[in-house]
N, C-alpha and C positions, 0 to 999 in steps of 0.2 A: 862689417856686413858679412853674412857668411855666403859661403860659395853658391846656394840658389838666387842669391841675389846679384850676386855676381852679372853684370851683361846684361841687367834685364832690360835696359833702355835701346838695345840695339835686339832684342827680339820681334820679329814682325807680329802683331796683333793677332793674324792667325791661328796662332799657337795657343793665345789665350782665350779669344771670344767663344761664346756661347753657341755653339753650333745648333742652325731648327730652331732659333726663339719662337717663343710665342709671342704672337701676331693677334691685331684685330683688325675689323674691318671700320673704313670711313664711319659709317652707317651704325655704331655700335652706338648707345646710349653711353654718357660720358658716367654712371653710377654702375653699368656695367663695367666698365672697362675699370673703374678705379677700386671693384671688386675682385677683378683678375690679378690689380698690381698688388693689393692687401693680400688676400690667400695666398698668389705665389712669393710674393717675399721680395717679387720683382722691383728695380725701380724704373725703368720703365719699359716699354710697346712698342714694336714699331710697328706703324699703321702703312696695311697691305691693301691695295684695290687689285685684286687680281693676280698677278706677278709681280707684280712693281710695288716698291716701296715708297710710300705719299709726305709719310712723315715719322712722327716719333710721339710718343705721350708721354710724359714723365709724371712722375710723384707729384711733381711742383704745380705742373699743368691741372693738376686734377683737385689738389687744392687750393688752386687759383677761380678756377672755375665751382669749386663749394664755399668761398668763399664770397665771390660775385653773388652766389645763390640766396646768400643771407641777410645781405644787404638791404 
């Protein structure tokens, strides 16, 4: 391995997460939201009510629930 990889598992997360993700709200239609993860490349949301974080949306969730839809 070379030297960036060196320690990576004893790095605190910090250092690497995404700082300010984008967020949606509870209340977002689920075709919006899995148009937010498409264009930004995201895979997934974490769902804001206000200041507080509710949950999370992933790729998976999204075509879990387009696939329910076709049923």
């Amino acid at each position: 391995m070379g030297a960036a990889a060196d320690g990576w598992e004893r790095q605190p997360v910090a250092r690497i997460m995404t700082e300010d993700p984008v967020t949606v709200a509870p209340e977002m239609l689920v075709a919006d939201a899995a148009r937010v993860l498409l264009e930004g490349k995201i895979g997934c949301l974490p769902v804001r009510d206000g200041e507080t974080i509710c949950g999370i949306l992933t790729i998976s969730d999204a075509l879990e629930a387009l696939l329910s839809a076709m049923r």
